[in-house]
N, C-alpha and C positions, 0 to 999 in steps of 0.2 A: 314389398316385403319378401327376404328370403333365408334361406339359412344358410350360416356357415358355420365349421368343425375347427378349432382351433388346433387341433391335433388328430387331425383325419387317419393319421399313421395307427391310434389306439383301436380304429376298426379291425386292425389285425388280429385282437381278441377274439373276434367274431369266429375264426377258424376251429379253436381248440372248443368254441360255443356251440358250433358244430356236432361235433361228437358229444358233448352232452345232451344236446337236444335229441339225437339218433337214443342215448342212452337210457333216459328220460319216457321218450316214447315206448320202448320195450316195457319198460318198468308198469309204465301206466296200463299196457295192453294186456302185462299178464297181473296186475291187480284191478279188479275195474268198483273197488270200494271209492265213494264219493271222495273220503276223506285222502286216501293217497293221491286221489288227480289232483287235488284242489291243492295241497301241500309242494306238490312236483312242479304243478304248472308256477305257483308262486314262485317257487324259488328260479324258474326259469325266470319270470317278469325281471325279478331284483336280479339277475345275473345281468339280465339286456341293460337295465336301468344303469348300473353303478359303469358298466362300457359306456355306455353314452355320454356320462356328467362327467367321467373322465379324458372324454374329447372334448370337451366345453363345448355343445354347441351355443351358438349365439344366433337369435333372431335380428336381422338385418331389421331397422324402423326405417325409412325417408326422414331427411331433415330438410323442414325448408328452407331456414338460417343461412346464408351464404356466406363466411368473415372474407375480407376482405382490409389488405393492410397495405398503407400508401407508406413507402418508405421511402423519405426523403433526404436527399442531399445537401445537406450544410457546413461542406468544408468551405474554405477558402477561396480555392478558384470558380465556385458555383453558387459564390454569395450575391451575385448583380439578379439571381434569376429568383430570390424571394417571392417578392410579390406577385413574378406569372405564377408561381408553383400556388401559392393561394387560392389564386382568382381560376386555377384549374381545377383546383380541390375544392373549391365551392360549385364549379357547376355540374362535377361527378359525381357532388355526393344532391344535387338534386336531383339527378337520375337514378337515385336506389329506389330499390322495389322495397315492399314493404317486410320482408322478412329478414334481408343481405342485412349484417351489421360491418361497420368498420369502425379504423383504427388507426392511426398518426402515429408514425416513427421519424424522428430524427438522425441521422449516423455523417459519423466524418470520422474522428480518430476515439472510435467509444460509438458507442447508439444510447437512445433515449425516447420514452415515450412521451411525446407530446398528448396525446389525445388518446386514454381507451378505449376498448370495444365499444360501441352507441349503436340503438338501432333508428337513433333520432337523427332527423334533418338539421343538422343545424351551422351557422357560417364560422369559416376558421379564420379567425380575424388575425393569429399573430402564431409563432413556433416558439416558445418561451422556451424549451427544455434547455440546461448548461449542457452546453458539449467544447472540445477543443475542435477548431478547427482545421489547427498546422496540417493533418492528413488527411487521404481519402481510402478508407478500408471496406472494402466492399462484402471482403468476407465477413467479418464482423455484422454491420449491417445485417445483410441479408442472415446471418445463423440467428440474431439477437430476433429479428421478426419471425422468424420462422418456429422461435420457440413461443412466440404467442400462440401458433395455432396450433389443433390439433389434430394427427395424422388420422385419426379416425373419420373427422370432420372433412377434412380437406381446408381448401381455401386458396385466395390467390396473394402472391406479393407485387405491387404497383412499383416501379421502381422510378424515382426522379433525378436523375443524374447525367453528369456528362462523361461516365465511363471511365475517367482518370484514373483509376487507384493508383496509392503511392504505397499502400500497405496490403498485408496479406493475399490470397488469390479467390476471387470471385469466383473462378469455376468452379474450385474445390467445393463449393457451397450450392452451387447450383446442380450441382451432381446428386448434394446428398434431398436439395429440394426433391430431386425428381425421383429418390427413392422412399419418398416420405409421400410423393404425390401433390406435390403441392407445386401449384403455375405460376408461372413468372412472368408479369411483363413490362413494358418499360415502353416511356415517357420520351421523344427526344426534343430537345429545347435546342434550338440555334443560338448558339453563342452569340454576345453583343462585343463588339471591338472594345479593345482597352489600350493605348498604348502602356506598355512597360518597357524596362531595361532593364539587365541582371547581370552582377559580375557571377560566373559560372566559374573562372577558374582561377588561383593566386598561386602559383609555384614557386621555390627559392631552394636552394641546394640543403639540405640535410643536416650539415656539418659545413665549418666554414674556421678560417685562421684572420688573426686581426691582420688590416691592412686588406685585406681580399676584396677585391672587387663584387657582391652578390649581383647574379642575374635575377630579375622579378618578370616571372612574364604575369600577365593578367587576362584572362579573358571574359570579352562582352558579349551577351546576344541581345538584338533588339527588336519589337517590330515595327517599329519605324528610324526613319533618319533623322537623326540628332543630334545638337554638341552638349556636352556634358562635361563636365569637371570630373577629374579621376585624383583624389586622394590617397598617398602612399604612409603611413607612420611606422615607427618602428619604437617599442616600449612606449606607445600613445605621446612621442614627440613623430611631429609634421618632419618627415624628410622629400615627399617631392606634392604637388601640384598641378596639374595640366590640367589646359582641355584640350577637350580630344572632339575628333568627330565620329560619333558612329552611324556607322552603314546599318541596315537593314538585313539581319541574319547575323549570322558569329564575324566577329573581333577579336584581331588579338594584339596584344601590345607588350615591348618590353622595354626594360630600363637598366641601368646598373647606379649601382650605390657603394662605394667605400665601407667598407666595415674596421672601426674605430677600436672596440671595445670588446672585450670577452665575455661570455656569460653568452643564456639564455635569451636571443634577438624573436622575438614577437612580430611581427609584419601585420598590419592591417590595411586592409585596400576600399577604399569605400569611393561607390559612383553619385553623384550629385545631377539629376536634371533640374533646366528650367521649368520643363513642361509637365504635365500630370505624368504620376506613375502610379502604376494601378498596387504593385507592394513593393514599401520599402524593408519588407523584409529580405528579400536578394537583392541588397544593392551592398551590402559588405561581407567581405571572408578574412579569414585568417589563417598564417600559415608561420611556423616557426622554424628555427632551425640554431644549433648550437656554435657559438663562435669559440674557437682554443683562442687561446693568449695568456697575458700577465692576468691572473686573478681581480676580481672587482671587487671592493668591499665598500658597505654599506655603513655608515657611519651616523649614528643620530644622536645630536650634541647636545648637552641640558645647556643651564644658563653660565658654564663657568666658560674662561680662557683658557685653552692649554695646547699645548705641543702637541696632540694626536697626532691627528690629519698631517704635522710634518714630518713628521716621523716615519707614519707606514708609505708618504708618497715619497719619500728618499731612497725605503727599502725596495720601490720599483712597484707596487700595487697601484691601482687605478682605484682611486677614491671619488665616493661622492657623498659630500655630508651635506645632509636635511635636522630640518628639528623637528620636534614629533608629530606636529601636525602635519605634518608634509611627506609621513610615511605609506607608501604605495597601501593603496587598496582592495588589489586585487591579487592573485598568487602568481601571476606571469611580471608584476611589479617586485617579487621578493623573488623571484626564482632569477632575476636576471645578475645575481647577487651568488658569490659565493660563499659571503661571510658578512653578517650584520653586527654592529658592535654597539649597544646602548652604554653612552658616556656620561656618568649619572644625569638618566634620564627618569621623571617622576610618571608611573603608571597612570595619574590622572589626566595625562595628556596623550597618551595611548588608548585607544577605541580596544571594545572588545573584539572588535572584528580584525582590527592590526593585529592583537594579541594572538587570536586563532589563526592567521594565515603566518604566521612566522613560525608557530609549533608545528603546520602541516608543513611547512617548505622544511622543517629542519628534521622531525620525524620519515619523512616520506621522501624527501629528493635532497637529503643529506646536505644542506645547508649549515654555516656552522654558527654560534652565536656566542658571544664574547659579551659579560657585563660586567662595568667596570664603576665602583662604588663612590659616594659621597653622600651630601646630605639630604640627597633626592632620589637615593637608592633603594635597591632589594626592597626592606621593610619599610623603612620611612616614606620609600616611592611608595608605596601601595601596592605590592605586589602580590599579596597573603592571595591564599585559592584562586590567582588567575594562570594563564596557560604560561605565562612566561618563568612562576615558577615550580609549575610543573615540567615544563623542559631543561631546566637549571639543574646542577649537581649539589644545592642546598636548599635547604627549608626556609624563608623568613621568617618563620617564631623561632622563640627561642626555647629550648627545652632545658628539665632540670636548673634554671635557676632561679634561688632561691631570696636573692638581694632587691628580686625589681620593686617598687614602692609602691605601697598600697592606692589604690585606683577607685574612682568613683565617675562612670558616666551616662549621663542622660541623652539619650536620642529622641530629639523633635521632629517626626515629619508629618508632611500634609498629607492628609486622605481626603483632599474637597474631590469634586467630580473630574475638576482638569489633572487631577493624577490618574483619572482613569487608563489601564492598559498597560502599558511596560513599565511604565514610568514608577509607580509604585509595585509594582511587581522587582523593579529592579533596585530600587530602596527598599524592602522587605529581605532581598536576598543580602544587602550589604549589611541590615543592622543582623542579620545572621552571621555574617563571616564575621564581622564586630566579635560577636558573642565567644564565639571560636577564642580569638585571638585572646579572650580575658581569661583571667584563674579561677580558681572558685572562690577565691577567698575575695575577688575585686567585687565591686558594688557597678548596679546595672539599672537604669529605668528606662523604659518605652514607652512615652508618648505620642498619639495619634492627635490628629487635630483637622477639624475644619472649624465652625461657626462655635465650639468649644471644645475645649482639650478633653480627650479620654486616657486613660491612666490603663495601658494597655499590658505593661509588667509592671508592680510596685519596686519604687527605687530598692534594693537591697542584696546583699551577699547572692552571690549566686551558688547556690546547690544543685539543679536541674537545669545543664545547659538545655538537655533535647528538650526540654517542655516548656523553655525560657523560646527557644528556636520557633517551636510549635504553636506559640501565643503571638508571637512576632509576623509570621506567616499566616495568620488568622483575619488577619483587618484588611475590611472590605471599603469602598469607595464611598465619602459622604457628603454634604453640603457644598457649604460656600468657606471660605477662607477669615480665618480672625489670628493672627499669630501671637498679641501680646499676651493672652492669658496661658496660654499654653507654655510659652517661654519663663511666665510667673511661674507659674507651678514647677518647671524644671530646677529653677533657683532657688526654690522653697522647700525643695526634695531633699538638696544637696548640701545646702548653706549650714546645719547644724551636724555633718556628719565628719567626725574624726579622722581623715584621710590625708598622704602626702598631694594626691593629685585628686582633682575635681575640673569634671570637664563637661560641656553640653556643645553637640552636632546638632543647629536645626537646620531642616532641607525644605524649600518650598519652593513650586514655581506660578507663584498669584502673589497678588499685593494686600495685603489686609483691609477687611472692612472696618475694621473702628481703630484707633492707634492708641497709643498708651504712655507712659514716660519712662523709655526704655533707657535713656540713662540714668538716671536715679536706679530703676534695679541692677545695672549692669556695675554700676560703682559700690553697688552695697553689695553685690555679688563677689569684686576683686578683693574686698576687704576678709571675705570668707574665702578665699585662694580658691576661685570658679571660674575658670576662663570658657573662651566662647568664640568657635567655629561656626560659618556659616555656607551654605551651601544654594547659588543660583540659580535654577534649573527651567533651561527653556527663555524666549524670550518675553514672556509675559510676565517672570518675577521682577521685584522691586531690588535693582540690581545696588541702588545708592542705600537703601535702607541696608540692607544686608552689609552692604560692603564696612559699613558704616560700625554696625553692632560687633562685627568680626575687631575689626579696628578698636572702637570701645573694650572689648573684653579679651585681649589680647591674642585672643587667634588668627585662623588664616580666611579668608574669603576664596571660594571657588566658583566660577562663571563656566556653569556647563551647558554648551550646547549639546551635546553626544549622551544619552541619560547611559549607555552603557560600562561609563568610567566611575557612575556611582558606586560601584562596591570598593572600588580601589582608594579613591577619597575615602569615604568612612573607616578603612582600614590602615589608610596610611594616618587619620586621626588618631586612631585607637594605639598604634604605635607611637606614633612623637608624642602622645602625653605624659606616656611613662618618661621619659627621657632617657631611655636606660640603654638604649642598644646600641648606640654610639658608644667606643671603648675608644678612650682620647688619652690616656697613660701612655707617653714614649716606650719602647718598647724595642725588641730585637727579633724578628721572626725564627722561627724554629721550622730549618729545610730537613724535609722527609728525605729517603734515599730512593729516590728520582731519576737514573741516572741522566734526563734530558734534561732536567734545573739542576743538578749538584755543580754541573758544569761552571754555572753561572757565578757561585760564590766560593772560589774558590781561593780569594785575596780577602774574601770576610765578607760579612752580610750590615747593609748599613740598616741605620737604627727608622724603626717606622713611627709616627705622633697615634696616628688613630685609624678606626675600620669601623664597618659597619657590622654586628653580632650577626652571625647566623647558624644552623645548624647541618652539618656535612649530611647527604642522603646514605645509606646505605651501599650502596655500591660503587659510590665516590673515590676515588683516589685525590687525595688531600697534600700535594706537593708542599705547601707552605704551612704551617699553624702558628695562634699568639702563645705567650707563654699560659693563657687559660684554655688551650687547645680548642680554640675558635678558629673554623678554616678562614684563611687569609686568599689563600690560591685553589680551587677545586675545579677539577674534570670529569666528565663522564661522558659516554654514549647513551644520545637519545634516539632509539631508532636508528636510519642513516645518518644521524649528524652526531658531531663532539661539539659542545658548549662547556661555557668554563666561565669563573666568578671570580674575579680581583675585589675583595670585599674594602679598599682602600680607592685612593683617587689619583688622577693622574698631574694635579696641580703642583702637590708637593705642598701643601696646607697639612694634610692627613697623611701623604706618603714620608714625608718627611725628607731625608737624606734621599732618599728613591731616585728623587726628583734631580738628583744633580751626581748620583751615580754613573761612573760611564757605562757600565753593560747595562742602561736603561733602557737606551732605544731596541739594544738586540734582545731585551730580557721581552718586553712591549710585543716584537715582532714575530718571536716565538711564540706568544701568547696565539695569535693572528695566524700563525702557520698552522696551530697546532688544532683551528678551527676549520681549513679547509676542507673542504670533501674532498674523499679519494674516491672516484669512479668511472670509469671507461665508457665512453661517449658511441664507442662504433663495435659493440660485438651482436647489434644487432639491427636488420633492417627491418622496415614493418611498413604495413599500409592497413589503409581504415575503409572499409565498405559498410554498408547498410545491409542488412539481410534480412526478411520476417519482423521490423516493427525495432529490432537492436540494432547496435555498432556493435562493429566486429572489427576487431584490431589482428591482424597474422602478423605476428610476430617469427622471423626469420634467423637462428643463430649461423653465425662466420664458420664455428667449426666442426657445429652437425652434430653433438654431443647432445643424449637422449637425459638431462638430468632437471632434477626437480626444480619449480621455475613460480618466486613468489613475485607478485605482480599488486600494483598500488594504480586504484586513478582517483585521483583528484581534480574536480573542479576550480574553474575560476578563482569563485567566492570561499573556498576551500572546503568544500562539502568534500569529503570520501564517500565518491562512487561502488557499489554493490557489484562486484563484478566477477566471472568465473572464468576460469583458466582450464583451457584440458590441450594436451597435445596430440597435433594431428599428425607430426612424423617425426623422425630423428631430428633434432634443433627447432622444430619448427612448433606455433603454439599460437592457439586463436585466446583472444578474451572478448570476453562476450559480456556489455551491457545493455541496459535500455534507451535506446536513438531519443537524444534529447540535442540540440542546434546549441552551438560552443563551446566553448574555447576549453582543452582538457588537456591534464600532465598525467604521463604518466612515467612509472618507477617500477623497471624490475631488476630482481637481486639472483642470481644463481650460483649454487656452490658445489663444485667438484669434489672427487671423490675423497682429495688429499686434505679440503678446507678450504681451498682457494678459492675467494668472493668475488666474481665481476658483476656491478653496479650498472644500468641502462635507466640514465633518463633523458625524455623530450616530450614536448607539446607537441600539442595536434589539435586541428581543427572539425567541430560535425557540423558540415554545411546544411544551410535549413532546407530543408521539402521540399520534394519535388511538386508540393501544391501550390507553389507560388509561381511556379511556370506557366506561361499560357499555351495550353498545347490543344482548346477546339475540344469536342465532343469525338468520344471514340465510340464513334456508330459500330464498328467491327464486336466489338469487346462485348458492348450490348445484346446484339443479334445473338453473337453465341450462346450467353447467358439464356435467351428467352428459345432459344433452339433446342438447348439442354432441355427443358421443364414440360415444351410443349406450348410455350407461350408465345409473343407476339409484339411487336410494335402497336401502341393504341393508337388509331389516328383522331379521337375525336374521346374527349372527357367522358360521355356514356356506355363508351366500351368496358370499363373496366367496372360494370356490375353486371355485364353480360352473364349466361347463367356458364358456370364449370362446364367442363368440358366430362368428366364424370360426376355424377348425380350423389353428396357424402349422402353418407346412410350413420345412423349410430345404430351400436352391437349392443344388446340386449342378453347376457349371458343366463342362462335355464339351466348350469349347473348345480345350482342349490335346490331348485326347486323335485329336479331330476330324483336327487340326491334324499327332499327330504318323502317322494310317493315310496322308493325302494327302501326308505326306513320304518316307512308305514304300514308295508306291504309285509315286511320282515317279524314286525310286532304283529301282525293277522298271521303268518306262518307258525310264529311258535304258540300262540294263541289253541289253532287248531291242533296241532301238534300236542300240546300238552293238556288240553281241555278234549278235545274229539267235537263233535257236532253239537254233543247236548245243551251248552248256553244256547244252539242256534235253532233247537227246536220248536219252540212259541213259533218262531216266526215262519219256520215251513209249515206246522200244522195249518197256521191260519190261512197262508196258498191254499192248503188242500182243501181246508173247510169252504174258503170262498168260491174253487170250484166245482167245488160240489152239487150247495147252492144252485149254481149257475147250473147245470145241468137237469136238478129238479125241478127248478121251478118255471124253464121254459117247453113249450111243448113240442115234443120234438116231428118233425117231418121222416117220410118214407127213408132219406136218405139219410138223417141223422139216428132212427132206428135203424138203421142199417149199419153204423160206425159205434154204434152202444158198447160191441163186444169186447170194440177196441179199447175203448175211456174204461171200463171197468178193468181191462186186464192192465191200463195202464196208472189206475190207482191202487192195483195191486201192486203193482212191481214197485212202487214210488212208497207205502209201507214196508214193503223186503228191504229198500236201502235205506228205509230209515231207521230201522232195527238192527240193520246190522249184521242179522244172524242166519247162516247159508241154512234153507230147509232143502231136505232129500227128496227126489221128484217121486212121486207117486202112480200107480196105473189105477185105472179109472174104475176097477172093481174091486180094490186093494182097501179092504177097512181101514177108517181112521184110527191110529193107536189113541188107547186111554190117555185121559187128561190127568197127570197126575199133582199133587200138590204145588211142587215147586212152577209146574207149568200155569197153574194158575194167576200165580204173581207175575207171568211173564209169558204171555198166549204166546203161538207161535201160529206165521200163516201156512198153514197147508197149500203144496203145489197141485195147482189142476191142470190134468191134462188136454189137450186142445180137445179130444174128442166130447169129456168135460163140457168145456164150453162152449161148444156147440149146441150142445143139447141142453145147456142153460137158456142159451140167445134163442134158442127153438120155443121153449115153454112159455116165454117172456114176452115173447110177442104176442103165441095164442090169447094169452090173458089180455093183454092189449085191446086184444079184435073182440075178447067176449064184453070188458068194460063200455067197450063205444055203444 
């Protein structure tokens, strides 16, 4: 037990305490009434007291409780060593004494408690905590334990690791251990051999022109000797093959490759063994680099025939046309592309995830995108609320008019349990977009269904789309599957309602438990004008039954494997019912003053049959109109890209005379030109390091110009990365994300002082971890750690409940109590202060009566008559202070003055003088000796 002052500095009080005390003393010396000392001394107490509880002192306890916290390593490269790190942790913690408590930590790239504080013995049979374990951060770790204990307590941290870190700095951490006071020690476990191989390095020139020869060097390191296959692709096509032999340490190897094509060339290099590899996380890397040449465009063709493709590959572009299935899926798939052109192509055959990586390529790395119309276009394709026509320069509905024909439609889908999760999550959002797409004046029902139909909007007028939206979005997951009653009820909703169009979408993906005689209603349905789409979903639905009912009731049938093109289906439904948005009246376009199209018709503009309705954006510039000022031709900037809408076709079905126009193909190809990006490929060099746990990109400008610098990254899958930009020198500019392993574009835009734009984009690679390396236990790294703290290498399991190496104590703080004797002492101050002695009298007469008493009633000895003179004179003087009142001394022959009135209410004691009492103590005895 001891004490300590939390602010030993407040002793300094003590000084000026000083001089009050000197001040104090004087005071008490020349008043020597009971009630001044006792008043004076108090207030000294409470001055000492409120000094004290102002230092806080605190009473030091012993603790016998030792914590005690195993923090273990569970990255990647130090996963073979699980079950020794167990079977040590069970026999160190059979060696706790009875008071030590511990505690199980987990850390690799994050920490995690496996196991609380216990002071119980018990076996740790497994390390269940989630952690990642691509890294090894030891700072982390070790701060995340260290904030279990407590610095008053102490304690120690056990460390289980092979000293790799790939992240943060360990020392930094053990520094502030050992200002906390808290020991470190650590575990070392001999590594077990694994062979691996790793491609370490993929390099390829930056920038490159078609026809160029690229160099690829790659590099291997191995620890053993091996032959292996070395894989080369280039936009995920195989361009080379080998095996190779590798040696035993680093490899290197190069190749060359013809460059064909322009655009955005992707390289991926992947190593293949026979034999075990301990991760096949480092066996592939990626590296990119930008080819100049003729422009590439992308081309995805619906189901017609036409002159495209011969067209633009006359003008000299490098084409490649796909159908929509067959649309890249990833962003280094669309980025190797200058320009994509959908040739009416239907949205139902477009994934959402195609749709989203064409608006990042064309918002973010100025990609350009060209749609060209028919009867599987804009609105009919299903385009309403997806990203393609929000990167478009027109709307798919149609606004302001007032001709389209009255509407009536039922939505059937399944809510059994195998809709659970996206699936009807993503049919909930399409009978939404549905809703959008209808007027108020159209009629609307939503049915849900599993083992019976629920009637989830009643079929009628719509007035409240948001709470029509809000009912639609409400249905949860149910049963089992029965489709016939539900599909009755849709026909039974409808069949008596006054309407030009009557329609029902049912969607399921299960086959019916009981069936029903579904032609008979579907024929007593066409005679009510109720036709009927059907929707496949998955391969579990009853793909003939469906196909079948679609066929009966003269709709479409749709087989979806991909559930995310359900909103586009229901929408491109809700469109082609009305039949309206096709405008099939021949017709003469009406050219805005343009001057890049005025050029074109300048011998007369030929006559066009039809188009697809749509509505110009706002910020549109609308080159061509119908004579009902329906845009025919629109552009705009989306972000970095220009896209543009031919709202007709390229058959000459709907184009009409177009089709056999001569400035067709140049009219076509200006379309095409007027989509490319314009951007400067080399006004900056960059490189990517890792720094603290992020990528860091240093981005380098050609001409050193200090100006504002907007920056885009995008991943693969086309996520936009969170990323910050600040500049570190004239031209020069780090961006800084969080280090996640592949494949990333990035885009920056800077603009001079006059307005002038130069555009920077390229990929880049973040190669994975350096945890997948085998690099051996770093004994050094450890040691200092445990040097830092005061700690040690344990060589044997029951070292690490040995006793601290300082003894914790808990602090016991005494300033309240300090705090509340000088408040009590303060209320007795003013007490006497304002009262004087008299409450306190009872309680000294009774002293005096009891020694009095005691004086009489024992018999006193030679020597205790001898001290008699003393005790009376000194229950006199003990009546003087209790009175209060000074009497004047007297000589010893000097009469007593008369007692007069007032003195009787209030005797006073007469002073006797010693000679006096002398001659009392004289008489007092003779009587004595005469008694015996």
């Amino acid at each position: 037990m001891g004490l300590e002052l939390k602010y030993p500095f407040l002793l300094l009080l003590l000084v000026p305490a000083s001089l009050l005390i000197y001040r104090f003393a004087k005071q008490i010396y020349k008043s020597r009434t009971t009630e001044k000392v006792t008043i004076l001394s108090l207030r000294l107490v409470i001055f000492f007291l409120l000094i004290a509880a102002l230092a806080v002192p605190q009473i030091l306890l012993p603790i016998k409780a030792e914590p005690i916290v195993f923090l273990v390593d569970r990255s990647a490269s130090f996963e073979d060593k699980q079950a020794q790190i167990l079977d040590w942790l069970d026999k160190s913690v059979e060696a706790k004494k009875g008071e030590q408590t511990y505690s199980v930590v987990s850390f690799a790239d994050g920490a995690v408690v496996d196991q609380s504080f216990s002071i119980k013995k018990r076996s740790i049979a497994e390390l269940t905590g989630k952690i990642n374990n691509a890294e090894t951060n030891l700072e982390e770790g070790i701060g995340f334990a260290s904030s279990l204990l407590s610095s008053e307590q102490g304690g120690r941290i056990v460390l289980l690791t092979d000293g790799n870190e790939t992240e943060g700095t360990g020392k930094d951490a053990a520094k502030l251990l050992k200002n906390q006071k808290f020991e470190l020690d650590y575990v070392k476990f001999n590594q077990s051999f694994r062979e691996d191989a790793a491609i370490t390095k993929l390099d390829v020139p930056p920038s490159l022109y078609v026809g160029e020869q690229v160099n690829i060097t790659v590099g291997v390191i191995s620890n053993t000797e091996k032959m292996a296959q070395l894989r080369i692709s280039l936009n995920n096509q195989d361009i080379l093959q080998e095996q190779i032999a590798v040696k035993e340490g680093q490899n290197q190897y190069s190749f060359a490759y013809p460059i064909r094509e322009p655009g955005m060339a992707v390289f991926k290099a992947e190593l293949v063994t026979d034999k075990q590899d301990a991760f096949i996380e480092n066996n592939s890397l990626y590296a990119v680099t930008t080819v100049k040449g003729t422009p590439r465009i992308l081309v995805i063709q619906g189901k017609q025939d036409d002159s495209l493709t011969e067209i633009l590959q006359s003008a000299g572009y490098v084409i490649d046309e796909l159908i929509p299935e067959k649309l890249p899926t990833t962003l280094a798939g669309m980025l190797q592309y200058q320009s994509i052109i959908f040739n009416n192509v239907s949205g139902t055959r477009v994934s959402e995830l195609q749709m989203n990586l064409i608006e990042k390529a064309v918002q973010e790395f100025g990609t350009g995108f060209l749609m060209l119309g028919g009867e599987d276009s804009f609105g009919l394709g299903g385009y309403f609320k997806t990203p393609i026509e929000k990167l478009l320069p027109v709307d798919m509905d149609i606004k302001g008019k007032k001709e389209l024909p009255s509407l009536g439609l039922v939505i059937v889908i399944d809510r059994s349990g195998s809709m659970s999760g996206n699936k009807l999550t993503l049919a909930k959002e399409a009978a939404a977009r549905s809703v959008d797409l209808l007027r108020e004046k159209d009629t609307l029902g939503f049915i849900a269904f599993d083992d019976r139909p629920w009637e989830i909007v009643e079929t009628a007028p719509l007035e409240d789309k948001k709470k029509v939206i809000e009912q639609i979005r409400s249905v949860s997951v149910g049963g089992g599957t029965n489709i016939y009653p539900a599909l009755e009820k849709a026909f039974q909703e409808l069949q008596d309602l006054k309407l030009q169009r009557k329609h029902i979408i049912l969607l399921t993906d299960g086959q019916s438990a009981a069936g029903g005689d579904y032609e008979a209603l579907i024929e007593e349905g066409k005679q009510n004008n109720i036709t009927l789409s059907t929707v496949a979903l998955g391969t579990d639905a009853d793909r003939r039954l469906l196909e079948d009912l679609a066929q009966q009731g003269s709709g479409r049938f749709y087989d979806v494997t991909d559930a995310s093109v359900i909103p586009s289906i229901l929408s491109r439904e809700t469109v082609m019912t009305t039949r309206t948005y096709i405008e099939d009246n021949p017709f003469y376009p009406i050219v805005q003053p343009y001057p890049e199209w005025t050029a074109f018709f300048k011998n007369g503009i030929p006559k066009m049959n039809a188009y697809i309705a749509v509505t110009a954006k706002n910020r549109a510039l609308v080159p061509l109109i119908s004579e009902k000022e329906d845009p025919i031709l629109a552009e705009w900037q989306y972000g970095l890209g220009t896209t543009l809408a031919f709202t007709s076709d390229m058959t000459g079905k709907w184009s009409g005379d177009w089709a056999q126009w001569p400035e067709w193909p140049q009219f076509i190809n200006q379309m095409v030109s007027k989509s490319l990006p314009q951007y400067d490929s080399e006004p900056f060099r960059y490189t990517v390091n890792k720094e603290s746990g992020n990528t860091v990109i240093n981005l380098k400008g050609t001409d050193g110009q200090f100006l504002p610098l907007e920056v885009s990254v995008v991943s693969q899958t086309g996520t936009v990365i969170d990323a910050s930009v600040k500049p570190t020198a004239p031209g020069e500019y780090e961006v800084i994300f969080p280090n996640e392993p592949g494949m990333y574009f990035l885009r920056a835009k800077q603009t001079s002082g006059d307005g002038q734009e130069r555009l920077f984009q390229t990929g880049f690679s973040v190669p994975y971890s350096d945890e997948y390396l085998l690099k051996g236990t770093n004994n050094g790294l450890l040691k200092e750690l445990a040097d830092i703290t005061g700690g040690k290498q344990l060589a044997s399991p029951k070292e690490a409940f040995r006793p601290l190496m300082e003894q914790p104590k808990r602090k016991m703080p005494i300033s309240e109590q300090l705090l509340l004797a000088a408040f009590l002492l303060l209320v007795l101050e003013i007490l006497i202060r304002r009262l004087g002695f008299k409450p306190f009298y009872p309680l000294i007469a009774l002293f005096n009566n009891t020694v009095r008493q005691k004086v009489e009633t024992e018999k006193p000895s030679i020597g205790q008559l001898a001290n008699a003179k003393n005790n009376i004179i000194t229950r006199q003087e003990n009546k003087r202070w209790i009175k209060q009142d000074p009497v004047p001394e007297m000589k010893p022959d000097q009469p007593q003055p008369p007692m007069s009135a007032a003195s009787d209410k209030k005797k006073r004691i007469p002073v006797v003088s010693q000679e006096e009492k002398e001659a009392r103590m004289k008489r007092l005895l003779e009587a004595k000796k005469r008694k015996r």
